[in-house]
Structures are given as structure tokens and as C-alpha cells.
DSSP file (Angstrom, degrees, kcal/mol; ACC not computed):
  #  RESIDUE AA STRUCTURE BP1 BP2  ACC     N-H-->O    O-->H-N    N-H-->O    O-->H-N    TCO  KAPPA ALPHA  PHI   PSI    X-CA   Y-CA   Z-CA
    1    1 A X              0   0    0      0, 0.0     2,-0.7     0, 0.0    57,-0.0   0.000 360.0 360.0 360.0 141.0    0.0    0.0    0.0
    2    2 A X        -     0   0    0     54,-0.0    57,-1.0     2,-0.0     2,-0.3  -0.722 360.0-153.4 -98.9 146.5    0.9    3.5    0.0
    3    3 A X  E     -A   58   0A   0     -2,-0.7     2,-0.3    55,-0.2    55,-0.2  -0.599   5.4-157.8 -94.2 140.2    1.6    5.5    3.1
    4    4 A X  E     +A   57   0A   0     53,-3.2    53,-2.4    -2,-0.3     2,-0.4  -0.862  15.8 175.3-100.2 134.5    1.3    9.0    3.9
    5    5 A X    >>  -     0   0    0     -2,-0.3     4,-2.0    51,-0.2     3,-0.6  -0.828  21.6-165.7-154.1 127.2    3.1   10.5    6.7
    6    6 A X  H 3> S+     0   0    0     48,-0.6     4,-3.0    -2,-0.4     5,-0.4   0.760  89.4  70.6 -86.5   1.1    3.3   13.9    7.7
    7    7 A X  H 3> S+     0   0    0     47,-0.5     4,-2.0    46,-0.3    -1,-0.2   0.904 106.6  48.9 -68.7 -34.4    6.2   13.8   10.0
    8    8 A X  H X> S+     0   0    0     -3,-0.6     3,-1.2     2,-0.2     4,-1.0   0.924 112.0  52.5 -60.0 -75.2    8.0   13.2    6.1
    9    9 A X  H 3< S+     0   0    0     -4,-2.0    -2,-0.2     1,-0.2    -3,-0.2   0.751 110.3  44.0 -27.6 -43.8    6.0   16.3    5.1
   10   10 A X  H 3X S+     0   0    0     -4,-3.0     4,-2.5     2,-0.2    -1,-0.2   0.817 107.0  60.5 -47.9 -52.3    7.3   18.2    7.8
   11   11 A X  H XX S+     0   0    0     -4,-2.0     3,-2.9    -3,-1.2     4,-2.0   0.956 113.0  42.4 -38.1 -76.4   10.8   16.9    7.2
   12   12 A X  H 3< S+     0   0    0     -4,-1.0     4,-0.4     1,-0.3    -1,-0.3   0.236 105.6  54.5-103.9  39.4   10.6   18.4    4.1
   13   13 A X  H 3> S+     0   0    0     -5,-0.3     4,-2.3    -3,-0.2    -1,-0.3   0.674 104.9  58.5 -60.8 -33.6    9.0   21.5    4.6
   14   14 A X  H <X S+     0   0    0     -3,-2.9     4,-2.2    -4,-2.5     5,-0.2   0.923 108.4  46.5 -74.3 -63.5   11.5   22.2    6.9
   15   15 A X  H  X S+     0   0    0     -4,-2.0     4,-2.1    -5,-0.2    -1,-0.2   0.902 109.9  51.4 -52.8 -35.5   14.2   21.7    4.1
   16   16 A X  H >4 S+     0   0    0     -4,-0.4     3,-1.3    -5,-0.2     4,-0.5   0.966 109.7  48.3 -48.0 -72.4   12.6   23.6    1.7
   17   17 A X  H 3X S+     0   0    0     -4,-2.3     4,-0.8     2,-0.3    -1,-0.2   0.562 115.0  47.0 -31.8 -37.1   12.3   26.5    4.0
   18   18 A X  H 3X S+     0   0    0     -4,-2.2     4,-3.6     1,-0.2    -1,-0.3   0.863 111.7  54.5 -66.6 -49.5   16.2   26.2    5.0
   19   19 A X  H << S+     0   0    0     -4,-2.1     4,-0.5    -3,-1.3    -2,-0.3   0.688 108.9  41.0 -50.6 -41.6   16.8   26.0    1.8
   20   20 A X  H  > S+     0   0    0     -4,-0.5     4,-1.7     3,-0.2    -1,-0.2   0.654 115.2  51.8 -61.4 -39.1   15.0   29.2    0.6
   21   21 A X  H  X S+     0   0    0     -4,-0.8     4,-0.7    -5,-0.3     3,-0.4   0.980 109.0  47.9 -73.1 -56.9   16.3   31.1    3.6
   22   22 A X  H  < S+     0   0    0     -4,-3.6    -1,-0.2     1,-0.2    -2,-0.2   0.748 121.7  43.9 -71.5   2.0   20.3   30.0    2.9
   23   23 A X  H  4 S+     0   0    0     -4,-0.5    -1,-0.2    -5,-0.2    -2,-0.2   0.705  92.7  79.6 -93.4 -35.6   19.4   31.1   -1.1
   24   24 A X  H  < S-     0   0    0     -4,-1.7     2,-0.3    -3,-0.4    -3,-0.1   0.857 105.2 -12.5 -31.7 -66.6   17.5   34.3   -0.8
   25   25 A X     X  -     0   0    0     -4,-0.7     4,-2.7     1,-0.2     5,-0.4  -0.983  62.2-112.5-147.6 162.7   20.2   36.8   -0.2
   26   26 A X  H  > S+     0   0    0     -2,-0.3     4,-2.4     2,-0.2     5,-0.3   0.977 118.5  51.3 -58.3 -53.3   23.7   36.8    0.5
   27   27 A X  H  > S+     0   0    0      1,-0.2     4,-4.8     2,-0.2     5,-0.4   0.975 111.9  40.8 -54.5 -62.7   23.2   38.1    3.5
   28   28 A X  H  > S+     0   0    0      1,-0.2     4,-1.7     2,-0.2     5,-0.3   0.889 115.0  62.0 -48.8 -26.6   20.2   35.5    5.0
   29   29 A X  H  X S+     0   0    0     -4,-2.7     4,-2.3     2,-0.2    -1,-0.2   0.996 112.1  30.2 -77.1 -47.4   22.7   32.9    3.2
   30   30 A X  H  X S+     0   0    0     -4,-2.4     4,-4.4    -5,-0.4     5,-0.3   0.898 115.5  59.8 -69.4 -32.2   26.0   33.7    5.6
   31   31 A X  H  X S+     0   0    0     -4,-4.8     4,-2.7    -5,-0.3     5,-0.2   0.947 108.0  42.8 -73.3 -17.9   23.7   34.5    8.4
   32   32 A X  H  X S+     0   0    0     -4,-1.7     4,-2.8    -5,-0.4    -2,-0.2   0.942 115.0  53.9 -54.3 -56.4   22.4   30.6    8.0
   33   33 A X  H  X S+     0   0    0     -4,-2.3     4,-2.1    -5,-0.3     3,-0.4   0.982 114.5  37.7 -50.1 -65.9   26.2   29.6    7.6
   34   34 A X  H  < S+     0   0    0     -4,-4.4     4,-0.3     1,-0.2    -1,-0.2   0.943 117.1  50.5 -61.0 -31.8   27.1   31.3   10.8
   35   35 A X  H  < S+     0   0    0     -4,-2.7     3,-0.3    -5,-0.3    -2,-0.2   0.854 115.9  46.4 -71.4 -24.5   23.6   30.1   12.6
   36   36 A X  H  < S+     0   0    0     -4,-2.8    -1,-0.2    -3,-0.4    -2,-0.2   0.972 111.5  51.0 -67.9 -55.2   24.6   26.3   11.3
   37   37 A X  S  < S+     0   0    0     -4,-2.1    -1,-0.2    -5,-0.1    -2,-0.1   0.426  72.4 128.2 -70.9  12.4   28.3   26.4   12.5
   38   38 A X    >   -     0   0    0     -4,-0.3     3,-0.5    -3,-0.3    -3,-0.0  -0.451  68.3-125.6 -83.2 163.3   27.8   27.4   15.8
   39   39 A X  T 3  S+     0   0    0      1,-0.3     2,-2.8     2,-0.0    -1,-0.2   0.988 107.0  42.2 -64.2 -56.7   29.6   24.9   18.3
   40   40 A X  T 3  S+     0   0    0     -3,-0.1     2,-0.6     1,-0.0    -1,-0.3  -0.412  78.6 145.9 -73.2  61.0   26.1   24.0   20.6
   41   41 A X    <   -     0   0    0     -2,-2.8     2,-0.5    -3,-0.5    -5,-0.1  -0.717  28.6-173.0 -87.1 134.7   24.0   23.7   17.5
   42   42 A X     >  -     0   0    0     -2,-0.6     4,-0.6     1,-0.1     3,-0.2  -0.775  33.6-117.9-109.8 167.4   21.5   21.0   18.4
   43   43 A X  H  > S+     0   0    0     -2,-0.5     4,-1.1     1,-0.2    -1,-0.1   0.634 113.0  74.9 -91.1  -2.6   18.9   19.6   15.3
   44   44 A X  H  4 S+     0   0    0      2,-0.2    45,-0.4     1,-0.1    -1,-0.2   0.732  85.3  66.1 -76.8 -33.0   16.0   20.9   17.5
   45   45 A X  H  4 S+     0   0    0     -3,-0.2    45,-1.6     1,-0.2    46,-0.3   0.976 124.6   6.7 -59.7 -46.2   17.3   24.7   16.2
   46   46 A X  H  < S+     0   0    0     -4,-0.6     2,-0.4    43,-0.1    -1,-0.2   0.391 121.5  62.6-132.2  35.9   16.3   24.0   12.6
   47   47 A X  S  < S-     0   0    0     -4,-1.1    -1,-0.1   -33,-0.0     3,-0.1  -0.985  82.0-139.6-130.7 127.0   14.4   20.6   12.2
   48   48 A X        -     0   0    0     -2,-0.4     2,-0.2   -38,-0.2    37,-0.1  -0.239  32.9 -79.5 -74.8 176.9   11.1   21.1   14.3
   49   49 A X        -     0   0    0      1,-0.1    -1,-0.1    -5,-0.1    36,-0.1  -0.475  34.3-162.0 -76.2 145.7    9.7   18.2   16.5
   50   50 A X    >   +     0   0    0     -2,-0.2     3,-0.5    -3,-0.1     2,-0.3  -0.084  50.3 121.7-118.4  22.4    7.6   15.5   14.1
   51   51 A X  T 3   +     0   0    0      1,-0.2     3,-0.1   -44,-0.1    -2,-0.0  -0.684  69.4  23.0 -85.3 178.0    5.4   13.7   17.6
   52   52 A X  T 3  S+     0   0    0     -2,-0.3     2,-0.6     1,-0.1    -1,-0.2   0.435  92.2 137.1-141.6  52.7    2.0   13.6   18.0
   53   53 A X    <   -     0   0    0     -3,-0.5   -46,-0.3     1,-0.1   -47,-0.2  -0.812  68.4 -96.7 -76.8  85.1    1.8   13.8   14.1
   54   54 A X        -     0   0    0     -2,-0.6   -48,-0.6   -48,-0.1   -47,-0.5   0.248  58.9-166.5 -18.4 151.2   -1.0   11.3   12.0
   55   55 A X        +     0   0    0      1,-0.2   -50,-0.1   -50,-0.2   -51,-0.1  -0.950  42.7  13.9-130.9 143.4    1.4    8.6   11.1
   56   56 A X  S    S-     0   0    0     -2,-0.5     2,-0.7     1,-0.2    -1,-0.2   0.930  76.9-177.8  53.8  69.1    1.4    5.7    8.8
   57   57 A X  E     -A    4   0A   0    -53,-2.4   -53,-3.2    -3,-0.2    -1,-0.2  -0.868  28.9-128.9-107.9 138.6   -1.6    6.4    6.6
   58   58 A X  E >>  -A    3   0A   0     -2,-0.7     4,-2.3   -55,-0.2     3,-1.8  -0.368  21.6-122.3 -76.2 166.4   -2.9    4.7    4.2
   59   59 A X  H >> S+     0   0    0    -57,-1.0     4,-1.8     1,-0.3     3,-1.8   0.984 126.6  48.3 -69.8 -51.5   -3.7    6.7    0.4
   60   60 A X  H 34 S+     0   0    0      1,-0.3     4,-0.4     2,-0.2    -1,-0.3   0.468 112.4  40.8 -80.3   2.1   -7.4    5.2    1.7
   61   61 A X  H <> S+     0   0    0     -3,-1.8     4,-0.8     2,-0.2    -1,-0.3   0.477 118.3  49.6-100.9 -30.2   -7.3    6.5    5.5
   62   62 A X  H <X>S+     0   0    0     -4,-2.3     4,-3.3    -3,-1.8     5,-0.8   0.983 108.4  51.7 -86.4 -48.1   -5.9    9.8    4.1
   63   63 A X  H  <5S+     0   0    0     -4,-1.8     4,-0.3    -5,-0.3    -2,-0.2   0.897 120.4  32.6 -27.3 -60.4   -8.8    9.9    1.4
   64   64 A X  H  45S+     0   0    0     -4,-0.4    -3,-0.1     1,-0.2    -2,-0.1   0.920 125.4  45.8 -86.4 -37.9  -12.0    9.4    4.3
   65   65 A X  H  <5S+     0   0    0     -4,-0.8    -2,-0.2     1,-0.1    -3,-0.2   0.902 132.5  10.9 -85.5 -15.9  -10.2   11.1    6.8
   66   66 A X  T  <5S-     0   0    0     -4,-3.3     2,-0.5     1,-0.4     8,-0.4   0.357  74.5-153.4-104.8  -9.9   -8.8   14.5    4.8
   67   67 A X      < -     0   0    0     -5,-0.8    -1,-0.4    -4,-0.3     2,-0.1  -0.558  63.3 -32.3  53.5-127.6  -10.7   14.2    1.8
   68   68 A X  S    S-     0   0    0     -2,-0.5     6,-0.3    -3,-0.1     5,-0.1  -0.491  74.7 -78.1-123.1-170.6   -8.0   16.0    0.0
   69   69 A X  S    S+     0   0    0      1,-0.2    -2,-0.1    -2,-0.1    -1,-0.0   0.501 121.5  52.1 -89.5  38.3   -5.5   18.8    0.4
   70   70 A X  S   >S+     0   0    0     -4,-0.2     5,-0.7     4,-0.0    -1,-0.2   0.723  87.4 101.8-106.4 -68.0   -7.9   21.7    0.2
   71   71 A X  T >>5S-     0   0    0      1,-0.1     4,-2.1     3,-0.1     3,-0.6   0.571  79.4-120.8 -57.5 152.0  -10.1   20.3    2.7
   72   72 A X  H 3>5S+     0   0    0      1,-0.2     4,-2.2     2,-0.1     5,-0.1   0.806 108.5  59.5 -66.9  -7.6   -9.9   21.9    6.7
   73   73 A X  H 3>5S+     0   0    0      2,-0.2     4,-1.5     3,-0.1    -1,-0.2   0.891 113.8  31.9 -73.1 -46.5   -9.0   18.9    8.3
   74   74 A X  H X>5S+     0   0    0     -3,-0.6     4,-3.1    -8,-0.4     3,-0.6   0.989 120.4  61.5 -69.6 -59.6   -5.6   18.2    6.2
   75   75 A X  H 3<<S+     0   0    0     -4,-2.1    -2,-0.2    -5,-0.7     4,-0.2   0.830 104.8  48.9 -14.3 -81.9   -5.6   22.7    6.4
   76   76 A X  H >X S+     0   0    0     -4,-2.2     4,-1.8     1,-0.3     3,-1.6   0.834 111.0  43.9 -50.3 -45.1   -5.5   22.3   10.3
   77   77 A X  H <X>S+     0   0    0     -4,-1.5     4,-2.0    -3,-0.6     5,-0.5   0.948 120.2  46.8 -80.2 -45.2   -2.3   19.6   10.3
   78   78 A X  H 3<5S+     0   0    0     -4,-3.1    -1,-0.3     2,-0.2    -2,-0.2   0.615 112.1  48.9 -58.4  13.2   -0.5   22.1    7.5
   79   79 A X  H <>5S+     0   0    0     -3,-1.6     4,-1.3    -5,-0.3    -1,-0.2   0.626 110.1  47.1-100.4 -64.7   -1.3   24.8    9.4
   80   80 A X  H >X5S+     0   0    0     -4,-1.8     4,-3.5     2,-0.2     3,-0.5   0.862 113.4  50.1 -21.2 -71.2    0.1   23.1   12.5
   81   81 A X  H 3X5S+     0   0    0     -4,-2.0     4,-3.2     1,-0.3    -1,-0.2   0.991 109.4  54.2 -37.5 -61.8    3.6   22.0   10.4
   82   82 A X  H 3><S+     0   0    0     -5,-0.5     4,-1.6     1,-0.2    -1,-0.3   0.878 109.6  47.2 -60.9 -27.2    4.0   25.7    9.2
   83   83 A X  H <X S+     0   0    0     -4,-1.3     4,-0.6    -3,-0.5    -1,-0.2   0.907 112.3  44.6 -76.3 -35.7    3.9   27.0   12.9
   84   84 A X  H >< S+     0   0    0     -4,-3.5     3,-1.5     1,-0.2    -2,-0.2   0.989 114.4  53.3 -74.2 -26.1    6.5   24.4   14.5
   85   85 A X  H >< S+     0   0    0     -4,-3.2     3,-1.3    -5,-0.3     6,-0.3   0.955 114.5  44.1 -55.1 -58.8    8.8   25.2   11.2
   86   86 A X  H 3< S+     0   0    0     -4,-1.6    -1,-0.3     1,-0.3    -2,-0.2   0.173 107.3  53.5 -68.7  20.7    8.3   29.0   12.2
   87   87 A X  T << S+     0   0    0     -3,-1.5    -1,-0.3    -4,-0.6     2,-0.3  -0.024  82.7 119.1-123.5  37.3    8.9   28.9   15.8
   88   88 A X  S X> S-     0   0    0     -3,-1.3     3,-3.4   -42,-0.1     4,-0.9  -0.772  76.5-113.5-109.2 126.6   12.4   27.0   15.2
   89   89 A X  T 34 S+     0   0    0    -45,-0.4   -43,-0.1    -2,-0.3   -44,-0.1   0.708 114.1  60.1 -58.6  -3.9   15.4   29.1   16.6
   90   90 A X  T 34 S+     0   0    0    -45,-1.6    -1,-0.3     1,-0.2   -44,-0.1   0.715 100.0  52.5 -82.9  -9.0   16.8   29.7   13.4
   91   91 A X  T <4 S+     0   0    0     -3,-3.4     2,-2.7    -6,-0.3    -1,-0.2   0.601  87.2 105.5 -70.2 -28.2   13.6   31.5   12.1
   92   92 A X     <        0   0    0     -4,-0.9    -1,-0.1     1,-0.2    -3,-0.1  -0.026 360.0 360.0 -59.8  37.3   14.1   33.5   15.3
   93   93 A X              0   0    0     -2,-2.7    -1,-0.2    -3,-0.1    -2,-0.0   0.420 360.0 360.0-113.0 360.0   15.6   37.2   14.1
């Protein structure tokens, strides 16, 4: 079967979004370089937490329960992903 899982979806929002920030401008791109190299950098500063995230879905669990991705029930967990991305201490400036 295929599985849906948003803790992957998260993952790679999270990369895009890192990815956009260290491309943007030169500046946001060295301030990323310095915010990456620092010595205490933990992977909780720019990969958000992925618990108590729907898990292991199937295309036919994701279908009756989200209907699709317009609908507000899928809305509500994307909304949820875009906030822990933007409360991540490298978003913090």
C-alpha cells in the first residue's frame, strides 16, 4: 500500500524553508552559515519536532479522513507543520 506521513511532510518543509532562507540573499545565506556552524547547534534549532503527528496512513485513511488537500481537516495539520517550522530558533531574528 501507500503511506502518507506527515512527519516526512514536515521533514521536508523544513528543508525547503532552510533551503530558501540560505538562497535568498547573501546576507540570510552567511547569516544561515554562521547560525549552522555554531559549536552548541542541536537539530531541535532547525528541524522542528515530528510527535504527535498522524502517522502511517494509508492513500485510503488519508482519502475518508482529509478528503483532499484543500479540505480543513488536512488545512489544520499544515497549518500546525507551518507553525513548528516558524517557531524554530533559526527563524528567530
Amino acid at each position: 500500500p501507500i503511506w502518507f506521513s506527515f512527519a516526512d511532510l514536515l521533514a521536508d518543509r523544513a528543508g525547503v524553508r532552510l533551503a530558501q532562507l540560505a538562497t535568498e540573499t547573501k546576507s540570510s545565506a552567511q547569516n544561515v552559515q554562521y547560525f549552522l556552524s555554531k559549536a552548541n547547534l542541536k537539530e531541535s534549532d532547525f528541524m522542528p519536532p515530528h510527535d504527535k503527528l498522524p502517522e502511517s496512513i494509508t492513500a485510503l485513511q488519508f482519502k475518508e479522513k482529509y478528503i483532499d488537500i484543500h479540505h480543513e481537516k488536512y488545512l489544520f495539520v499544515e497549518k500546525e507543520l507551518q507553525r513548528r517550522i516558524a517557531s524554530l530558533p533559526i527563524y528567530q531574528r
